[in-house]
DRENDO-1510 file (C-alpha; in Angstrom, 1 decimal, always signed):
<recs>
REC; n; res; u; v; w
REC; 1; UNK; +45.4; -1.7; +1.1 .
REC; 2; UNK; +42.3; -1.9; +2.7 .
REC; 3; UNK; +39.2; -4.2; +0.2 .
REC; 4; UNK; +36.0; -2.6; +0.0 .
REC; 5; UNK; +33.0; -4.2; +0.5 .
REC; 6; UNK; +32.3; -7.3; -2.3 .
REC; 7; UNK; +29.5; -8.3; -4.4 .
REC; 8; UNK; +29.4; -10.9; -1.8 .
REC; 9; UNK; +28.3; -8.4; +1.2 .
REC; 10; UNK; +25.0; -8.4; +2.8 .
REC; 11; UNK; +23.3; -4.9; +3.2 .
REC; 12; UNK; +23.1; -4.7; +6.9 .
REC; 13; UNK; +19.1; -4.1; +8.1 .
REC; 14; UNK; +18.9; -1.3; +10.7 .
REC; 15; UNK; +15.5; -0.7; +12.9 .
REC; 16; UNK; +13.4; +2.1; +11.6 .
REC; 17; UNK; +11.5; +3.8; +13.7 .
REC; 18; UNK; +8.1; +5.2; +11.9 .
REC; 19; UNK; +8.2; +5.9; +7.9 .
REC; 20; UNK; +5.0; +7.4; +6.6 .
REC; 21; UNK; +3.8; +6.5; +2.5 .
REC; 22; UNK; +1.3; +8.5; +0.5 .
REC; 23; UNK; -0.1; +7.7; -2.4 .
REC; 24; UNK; -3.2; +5.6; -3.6 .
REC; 25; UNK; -4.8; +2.4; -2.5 .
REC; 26; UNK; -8.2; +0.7; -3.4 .
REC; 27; UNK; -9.8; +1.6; -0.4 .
REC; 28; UNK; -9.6; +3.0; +3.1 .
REC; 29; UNK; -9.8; +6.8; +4.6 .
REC; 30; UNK; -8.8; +9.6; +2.2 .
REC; 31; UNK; -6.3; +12.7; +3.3 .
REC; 32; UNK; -6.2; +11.1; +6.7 .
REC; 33; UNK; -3.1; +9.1; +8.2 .
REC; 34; UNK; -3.4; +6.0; +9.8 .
REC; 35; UNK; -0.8; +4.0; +11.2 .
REC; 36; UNK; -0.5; +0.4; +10.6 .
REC; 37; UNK; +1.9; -1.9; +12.1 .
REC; 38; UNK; +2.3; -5.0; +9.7 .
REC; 39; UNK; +1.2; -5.9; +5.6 .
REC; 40; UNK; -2.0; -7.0; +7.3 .
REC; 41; UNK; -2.9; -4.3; +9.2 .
REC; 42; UNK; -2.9; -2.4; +5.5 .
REC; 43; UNK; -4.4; -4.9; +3.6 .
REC; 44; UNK; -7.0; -4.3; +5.9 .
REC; 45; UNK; -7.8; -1.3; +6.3 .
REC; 46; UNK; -6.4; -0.1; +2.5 .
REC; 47; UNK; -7.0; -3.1; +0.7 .
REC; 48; UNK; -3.4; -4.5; -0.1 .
REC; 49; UNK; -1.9; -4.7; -3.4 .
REC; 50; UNK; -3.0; -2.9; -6.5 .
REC; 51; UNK; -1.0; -2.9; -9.6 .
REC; 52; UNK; -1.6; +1.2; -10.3 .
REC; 53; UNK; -0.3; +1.8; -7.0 .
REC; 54; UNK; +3.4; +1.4; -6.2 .
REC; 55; UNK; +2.3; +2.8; -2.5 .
REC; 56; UNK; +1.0; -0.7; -1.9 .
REC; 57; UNK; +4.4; -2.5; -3.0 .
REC; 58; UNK; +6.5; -0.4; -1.0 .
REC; 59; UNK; +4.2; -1.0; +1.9 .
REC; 60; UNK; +4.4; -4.7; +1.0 .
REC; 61; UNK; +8.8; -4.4; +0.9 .
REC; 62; UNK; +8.7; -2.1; +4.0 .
REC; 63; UNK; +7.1; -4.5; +6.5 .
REC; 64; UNK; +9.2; -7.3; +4.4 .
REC; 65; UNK; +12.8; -5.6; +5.1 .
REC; 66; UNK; +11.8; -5.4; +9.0 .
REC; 67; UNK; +9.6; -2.2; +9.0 .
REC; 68; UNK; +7.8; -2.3; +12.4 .
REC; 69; UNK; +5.2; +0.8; +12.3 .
REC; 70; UNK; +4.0; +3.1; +9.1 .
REC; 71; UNK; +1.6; +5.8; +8.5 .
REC; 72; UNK; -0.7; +5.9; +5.4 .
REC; 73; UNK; -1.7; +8.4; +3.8 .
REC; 74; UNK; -4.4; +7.5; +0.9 .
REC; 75; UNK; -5.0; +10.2; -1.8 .
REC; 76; UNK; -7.4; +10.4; -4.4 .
REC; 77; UNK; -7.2; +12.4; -7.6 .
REC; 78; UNK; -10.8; +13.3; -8.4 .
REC; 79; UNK; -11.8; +9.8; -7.5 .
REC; 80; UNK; -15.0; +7.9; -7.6 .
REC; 81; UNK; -16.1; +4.4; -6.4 .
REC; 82; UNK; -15.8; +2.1; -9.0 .
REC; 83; UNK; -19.2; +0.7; -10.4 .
REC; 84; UNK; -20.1; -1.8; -12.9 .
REC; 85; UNK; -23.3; -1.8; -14.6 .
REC; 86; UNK; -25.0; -5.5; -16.7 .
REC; 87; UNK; -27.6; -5.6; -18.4 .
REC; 88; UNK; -29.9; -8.3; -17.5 .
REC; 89; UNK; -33.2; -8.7; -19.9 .
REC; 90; UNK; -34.7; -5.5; -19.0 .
REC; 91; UNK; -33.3; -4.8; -15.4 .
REC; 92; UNK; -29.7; -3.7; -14.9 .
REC; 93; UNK; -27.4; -5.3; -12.2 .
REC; 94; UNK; -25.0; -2.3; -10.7 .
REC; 95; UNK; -22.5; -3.0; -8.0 .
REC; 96; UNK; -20.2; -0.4; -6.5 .
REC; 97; UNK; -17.0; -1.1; -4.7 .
</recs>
């Protein structure tokens, strides 16, 4: 009787050739792909890792797990820069990302 494989067996890695990702990032081009070939090539250009986007973590585990080349594709849903707006005596400081 043959055994099957174990708890104790490894998950063999195989090349990947080009996976592509869409979803949301902080920043970057918007319904356009780009193709980035390591974490820091996204971090970049899309700003790396943002808790509201799980995009950014499997970015992050793709190029982690051996991932070579991927193409983004950043969507927005009705999306506007962030701002921020302090009052200061009688003058307001605003900053937009």
């Amino acid at each position: 009787m043959a055994e099957g494989p174990g708890a104790d067996s490894a998950i063999a890695l195989l090349p990947t050739a080009v996976t592509a990702f869409i979803g949301r990032a902080l920043r970057g081009p918007v319904n356009r792909p780009v193709t980035v070939h390591s974490f820091a090539d996204f971090h970049q250009v899309f700003g790396g890792l943002w808790q509201p986007s799980p995009m950014a973590y499997a970015v992050e585990q793709f190029f982690e797990c051996g991932g070579q080349r991927a193409v983004i594709l950043r969507v927005v849903n009705g999306g506007a820069p962030a701002t921020i707006s302090l009052a200061c005596a009688t003058r307001h400081l605003r900053w937009r990302h």
